[in-house]
PLY file of the C-alpha trace (Angstrom):
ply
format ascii 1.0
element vertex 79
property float x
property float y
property float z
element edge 78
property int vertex1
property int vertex2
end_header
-25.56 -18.48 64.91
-26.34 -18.71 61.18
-28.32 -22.73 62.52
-30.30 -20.06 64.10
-31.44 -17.74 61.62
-31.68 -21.09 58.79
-34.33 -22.41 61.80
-36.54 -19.02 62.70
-36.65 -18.74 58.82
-38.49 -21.65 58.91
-40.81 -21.18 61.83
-38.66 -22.95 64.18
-37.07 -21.61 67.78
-34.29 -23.31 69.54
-36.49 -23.87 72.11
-38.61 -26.38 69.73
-35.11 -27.39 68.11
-33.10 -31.21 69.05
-29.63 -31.19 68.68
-27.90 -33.86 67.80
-23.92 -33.67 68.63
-22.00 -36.82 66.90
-18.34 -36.71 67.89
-16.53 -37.78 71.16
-17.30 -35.69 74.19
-14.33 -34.06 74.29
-15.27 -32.38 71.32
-18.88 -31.32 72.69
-19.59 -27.73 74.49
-20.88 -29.62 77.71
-20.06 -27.09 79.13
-16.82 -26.06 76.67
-14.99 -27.80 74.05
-11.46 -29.71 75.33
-10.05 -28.76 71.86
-10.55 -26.73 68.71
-14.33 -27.80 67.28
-17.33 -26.64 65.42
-19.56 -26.15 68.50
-21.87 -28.46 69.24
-24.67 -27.83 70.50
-23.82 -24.64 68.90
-23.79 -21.83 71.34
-26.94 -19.36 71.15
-25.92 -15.71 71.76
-28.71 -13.88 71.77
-30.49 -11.35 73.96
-33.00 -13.21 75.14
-31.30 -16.26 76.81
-32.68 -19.13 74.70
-31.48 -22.73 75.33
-32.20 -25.88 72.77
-34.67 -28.08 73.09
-33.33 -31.24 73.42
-29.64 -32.06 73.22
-28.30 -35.60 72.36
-24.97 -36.73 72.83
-23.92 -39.42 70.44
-20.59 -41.65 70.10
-18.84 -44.49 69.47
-15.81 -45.32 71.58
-14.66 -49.03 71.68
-13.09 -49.73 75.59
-14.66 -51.19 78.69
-14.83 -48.13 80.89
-15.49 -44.62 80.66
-12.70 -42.08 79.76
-11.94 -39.57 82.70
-14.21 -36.94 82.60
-16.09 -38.22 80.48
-19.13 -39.09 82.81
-19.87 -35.41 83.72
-20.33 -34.56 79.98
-22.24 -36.92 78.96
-24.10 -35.98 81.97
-24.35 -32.87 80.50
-26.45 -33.32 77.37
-30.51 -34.36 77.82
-29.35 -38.03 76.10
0 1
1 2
2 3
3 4
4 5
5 6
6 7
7 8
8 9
9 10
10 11
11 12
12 13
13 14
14 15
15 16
16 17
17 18
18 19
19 20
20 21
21 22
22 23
23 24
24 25
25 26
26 27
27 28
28 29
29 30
30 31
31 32
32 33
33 34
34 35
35 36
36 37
37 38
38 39
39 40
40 41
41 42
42 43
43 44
44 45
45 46
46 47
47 48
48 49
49 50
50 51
51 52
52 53
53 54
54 55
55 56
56 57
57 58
58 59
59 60
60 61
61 62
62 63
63 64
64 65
65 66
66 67
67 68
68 69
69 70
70 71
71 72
72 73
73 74
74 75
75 76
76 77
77 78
C-alpha cells in the first residue's frame, strides 16, 4: 500500500506501473502466497479496483522440469 502512495506521489497509477516479482513462485501472490512473504505483486486495496500494469515473474530454479504447481502460477503473471 505505501508502493502505492510512493508511485501517485510521483504521477504514476498502478495501472501505468510493471511489477517485477524476483523470488520462486511459491513465494508470489499468483493468486496467494504458499508461505509467509512480502507480497508480490503487492496487493492493491483500494476502492476503485485497480490492477498493475504489467506483472513479471522472475526466477532461477536449477532442475529439468517444472515443480508441481508451478505452471499455473507462472501462468499467472503477464511474463
Amino acid at each position: 500500500r505505501s508502493l502505492v502512495g510512493m508511485q501517485e506521489s510521483k504521477g504514476l497509477t498502478p495501472e501505468r506501473t510493471v511489477v517485477v516479482c524476483h523470488s520462486e513462485p511459491g513465494a508470489w501472490s499468483a493468486p496467494y502466497a504458499l508461505y509467509e512473504t512480502e507480497e508480490c505483486p503487492p496487493v492493491l486495496a483500494d476502492r476503485f479496483n485497480r490492477k498493475w500494469g504489467y506483472i513479471v515473474g522472475r526466477t532461477m530454479f536449477e532442475t529439468d522440469r517444472l515443480p508441481e504447481g508451478w505452471v499455473d502460477r507462472l501462468n499467472n503473471m503477464d511474463e
